[in-house]
N, C-alpha and C positions, 0 to 999 in steps of 0.2 A: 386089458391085461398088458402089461409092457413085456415086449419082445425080447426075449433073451436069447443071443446070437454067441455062436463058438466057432475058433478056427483051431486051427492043431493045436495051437499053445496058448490060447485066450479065451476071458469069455467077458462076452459084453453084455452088462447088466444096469438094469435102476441104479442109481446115487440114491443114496438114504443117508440121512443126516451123520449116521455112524461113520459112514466116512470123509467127514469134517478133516480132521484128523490128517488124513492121509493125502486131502487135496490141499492144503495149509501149508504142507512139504514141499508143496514145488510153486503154488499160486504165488506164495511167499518170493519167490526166488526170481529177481529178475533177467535171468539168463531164459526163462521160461516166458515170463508175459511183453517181454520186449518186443514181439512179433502177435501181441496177443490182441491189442487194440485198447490197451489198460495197463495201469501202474501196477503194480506188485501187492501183495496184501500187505496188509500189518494186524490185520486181527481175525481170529478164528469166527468172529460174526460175519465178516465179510464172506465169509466160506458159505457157511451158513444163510446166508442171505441167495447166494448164488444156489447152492441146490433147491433152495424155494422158487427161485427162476426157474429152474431145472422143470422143476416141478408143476411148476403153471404154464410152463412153455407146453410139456406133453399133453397135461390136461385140456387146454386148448385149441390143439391141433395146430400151433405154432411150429412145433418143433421136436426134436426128440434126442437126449443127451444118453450117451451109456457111459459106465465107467469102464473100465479097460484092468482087468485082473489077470494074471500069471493064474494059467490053470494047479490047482494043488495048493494056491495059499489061499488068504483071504482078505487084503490090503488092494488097493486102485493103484498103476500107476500111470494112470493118466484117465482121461475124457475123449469122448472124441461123441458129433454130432451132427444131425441134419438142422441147420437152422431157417428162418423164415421162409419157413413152407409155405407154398401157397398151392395151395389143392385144386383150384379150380384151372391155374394156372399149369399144374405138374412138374412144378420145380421146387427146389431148394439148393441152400447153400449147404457144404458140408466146412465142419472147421474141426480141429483136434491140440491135443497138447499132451505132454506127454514128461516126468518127472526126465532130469539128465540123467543120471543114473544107468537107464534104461535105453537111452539115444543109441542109433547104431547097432543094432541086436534086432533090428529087422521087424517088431514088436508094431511100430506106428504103419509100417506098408500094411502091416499080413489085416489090421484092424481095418482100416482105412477100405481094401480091397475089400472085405466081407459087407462093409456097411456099403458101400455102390452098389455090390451085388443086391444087398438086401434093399434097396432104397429104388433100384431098376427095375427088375425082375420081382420082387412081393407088394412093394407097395405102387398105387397109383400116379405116378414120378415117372417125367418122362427125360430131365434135364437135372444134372446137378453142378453148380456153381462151384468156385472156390475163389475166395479174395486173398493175395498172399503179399505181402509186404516184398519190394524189390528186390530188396537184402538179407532176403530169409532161403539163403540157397538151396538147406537141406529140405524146406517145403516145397517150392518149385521144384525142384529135382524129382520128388516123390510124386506129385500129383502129373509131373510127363512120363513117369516111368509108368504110372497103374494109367494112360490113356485119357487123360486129360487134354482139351488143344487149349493154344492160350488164342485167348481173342483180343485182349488190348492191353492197355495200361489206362486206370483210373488215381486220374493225377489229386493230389492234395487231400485224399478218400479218408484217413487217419489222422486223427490226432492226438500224439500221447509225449505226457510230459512237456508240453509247451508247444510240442513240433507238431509239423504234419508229415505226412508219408505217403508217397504213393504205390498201389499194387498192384502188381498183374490182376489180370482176370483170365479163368482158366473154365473151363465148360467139359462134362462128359454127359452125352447121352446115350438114351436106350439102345439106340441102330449102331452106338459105337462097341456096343459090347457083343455083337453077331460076327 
């Protein structure tokens, strides 16, 4: 059964193809996947291709995507997720994204915050990762404000649009949250 998580003003659920739609809104939009590790979409299959990822990534214990809903409507405005788990190992990475619209209204911490909790504290994860593009301030910023240390830089890690990119490396664990 997929875990469905709430913070004051959010709730983090399954992606179901219905909301194609709604992640097409901003996948689309390259002010959103410029830090994403990917070009922008151009077609609502592409969407759709991706929540079937979503979707086999849970099923086999790879990973685990929520969508990110304003408590009171019924639209996504953003994703956010634990990706390459490795269970045996007690890690993951987390990564998120999130429509502009929405940016700065505080919405991607209070998510982000609940899913470390839930990812430390309920599930068998002792370490959670984050890879974040040099020049993505408002990420880096976020991930040392909720308790993240950075441990290095991984040079030439990304490549999108021809380039390459390199990102911090940012680490929280279990002991860090006592």
């Amino acid at each position: 059964m997929f875990p469905r998580l709430e913070t004051e003003r959010l709730i983090l659920r399954e992606i179901k193809k219905q909301d194609a739609a709604d992640l097409f809104a901003y996948f689309s939009r390259e002010e959103v996947t410029r830090y994403y590790g990917q070009e922008a979409f151009e077609s609502i299959d592409q969407v759709e291709m991706l929540i079937g990822h979503f979707s086999e990534s849970y099923r086999n214990s790879r990973g685990i995507r929520w969508g990110i809903e304003i408590k009171g409507t019924s639209h996504l405005i953003g994703t956010l997720g634990l990706n390459n788990v490795v269970l045996t190992q007690k890690r993951a990475e987390i990564g998120y994204e999130i429509h502009p619209d929405y940016w700065r209204h505080g919405y991607t911490s209070e998510a982000v915050e609940r899913v470390i909790r839930y990812a430390l504290e309920e599930l068998p994860l002792n370490r959670l990762g984050a890879l974040i593009y040099l020049e993505n301030d408002a990420s880096n910023n976020l991930v040392k404000k909720l308790g993240f240390q950075h441990e290095g830089i991984l040079r030439s890690y990304y490549v999108q649009n021809g380039r390459t990119f390199d990102t911090n490396v940012y680490s929280i664990v279990k002991e860090d949250l006592i």
